[in-house]
Residue, then its C-alpha position, 0 to 999 in steps of 0.5 A: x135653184x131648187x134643193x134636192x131635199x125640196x124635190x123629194x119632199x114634192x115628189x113626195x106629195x105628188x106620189x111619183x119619183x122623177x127619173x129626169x130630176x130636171x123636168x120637175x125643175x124645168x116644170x116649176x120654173x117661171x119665165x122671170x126667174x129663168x129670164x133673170x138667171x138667163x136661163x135658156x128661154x126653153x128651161x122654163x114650164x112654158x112648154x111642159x105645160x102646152x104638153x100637159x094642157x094637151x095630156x090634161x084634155x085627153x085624160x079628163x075626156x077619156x074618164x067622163x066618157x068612161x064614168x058618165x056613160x048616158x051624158x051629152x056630148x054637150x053636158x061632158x064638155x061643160x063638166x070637163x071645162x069646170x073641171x079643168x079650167x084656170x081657177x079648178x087648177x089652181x084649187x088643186x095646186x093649192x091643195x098641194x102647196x105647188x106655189x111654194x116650190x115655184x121659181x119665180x123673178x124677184x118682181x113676181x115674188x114681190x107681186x104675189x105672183x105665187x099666189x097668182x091662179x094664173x101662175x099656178x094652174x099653169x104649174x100644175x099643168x106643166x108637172x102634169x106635162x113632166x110626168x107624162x115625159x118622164x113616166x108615160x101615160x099611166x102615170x099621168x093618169x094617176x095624178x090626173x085621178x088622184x089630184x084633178x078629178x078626185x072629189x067632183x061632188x064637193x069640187x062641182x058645188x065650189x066652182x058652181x057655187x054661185x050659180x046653184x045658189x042663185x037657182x035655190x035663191x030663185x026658187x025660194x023667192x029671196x033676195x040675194x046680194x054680195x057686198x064688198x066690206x073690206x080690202x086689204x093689202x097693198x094695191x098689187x095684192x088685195x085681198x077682198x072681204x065679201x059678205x052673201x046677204x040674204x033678204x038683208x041678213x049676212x049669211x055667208x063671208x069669203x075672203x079673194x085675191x079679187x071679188x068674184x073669187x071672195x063670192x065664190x067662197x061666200x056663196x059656197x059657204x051659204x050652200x055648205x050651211x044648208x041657210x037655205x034648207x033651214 
């Protein structure tokens, strides 16, 4: 189990102190290990983070409708689905090291399971859950704020990344390819090496746990270097 110097330190980081110490554990706690602990089924973030996907959409919602004010009704429900889907949260947890503090079984741990994205995003929606349940709506919104939806230029153009590179790809009449030049790591737990080859020339490198992610980040290299407004 978690120690209470280790809740501190992550409560900490999150800016916001639980009253109810157990809905942060409860928040961290993956199905394996409270399956291998036998755990009531219930202790583990399966439910916090139904709750917190809930809280999570009615948030997000709430501040494009707020801060965009002349968009679509289309274009904010695409904005919000980048904004929030699986890999924008799991960037996010990682931006909080979430994944050290996760209660995983021994065959998740042995699996890379605390660097899964699905695991994680997952996580980060339940603490969302956790503190709505221990601290009400504001407080929710303040994390939401302050680790989800902070930063979108900069978060827009890495989950795009691929898509406004292709468009500028396109536009300046080049030839844009990804080529997969290493894996590494035991079968479970690849890790993929891709380089972003323009017209032939290696222009950007991203590492992944699989190809599309090492594309991302290839591809968002080549648009943070400007290549192609050289």
């Amino acid at each position: 189990m978690l120690k209470q110097e280790t809740i501190r330190e992550l409560e900490e980081t999150i800016g916001y102190q639980f009253q109810k110490k157990e809905l942060l554990v409860q928040a961290l706690t993956h199905s394996s290990f409270s399956n291998e602990q036998k755990i009531n089924k219930y202790a583990n973030y399966e439910r916090l983070e139904f709750l917190g996907d809930a809280v999570l959409e009615l948030l997000s919602s709430q501040f494009f409708f707020e801060n965009y004010p002349d968009m679509s009704e289309g274009d904010m429900t695409q904005k919000r689905s980048s904004m929030v889907c699986e890999p924008a949260l799991a960037f996010c947890a990682r931006d909080l090291s979430l994944g050290k503090y996760v209660l995983l079984g021994k065959g998740e741990e042995a699996t890379g399971g605390r660097e899964r994205d699905s695991i994680i995003s997952d996580v980060m929606e339940a603490v969302l859950g956790a503190i709505y349940l221990d601290g009400g709506f504001e407080k929710a919104q303040h994390f939401v704020q302050k680790f989800i939806l902070s930063d979108l230029e900069n978060k827009q153009l890495f989950y795009d990344s691929k898509t406004i590179l292709q468009e500028k790809v396109q536009k300046a009449g080049k030839q844009l390819v990804y080529a997969l030049v290493d894996e590494s790591g035991p079968e479970h737990n690849k890790i993929f090496t891709v380089e972003a080859r323009l017209d032939g020339k290696v222009v950007g490198t991203g590492q992944g746990r699989n190809k599309k992610a090492a594309q991302q980040k290839a591809a968002y290299q080549v648009l943070l270097d400007k290549v192609l407004e050289t």
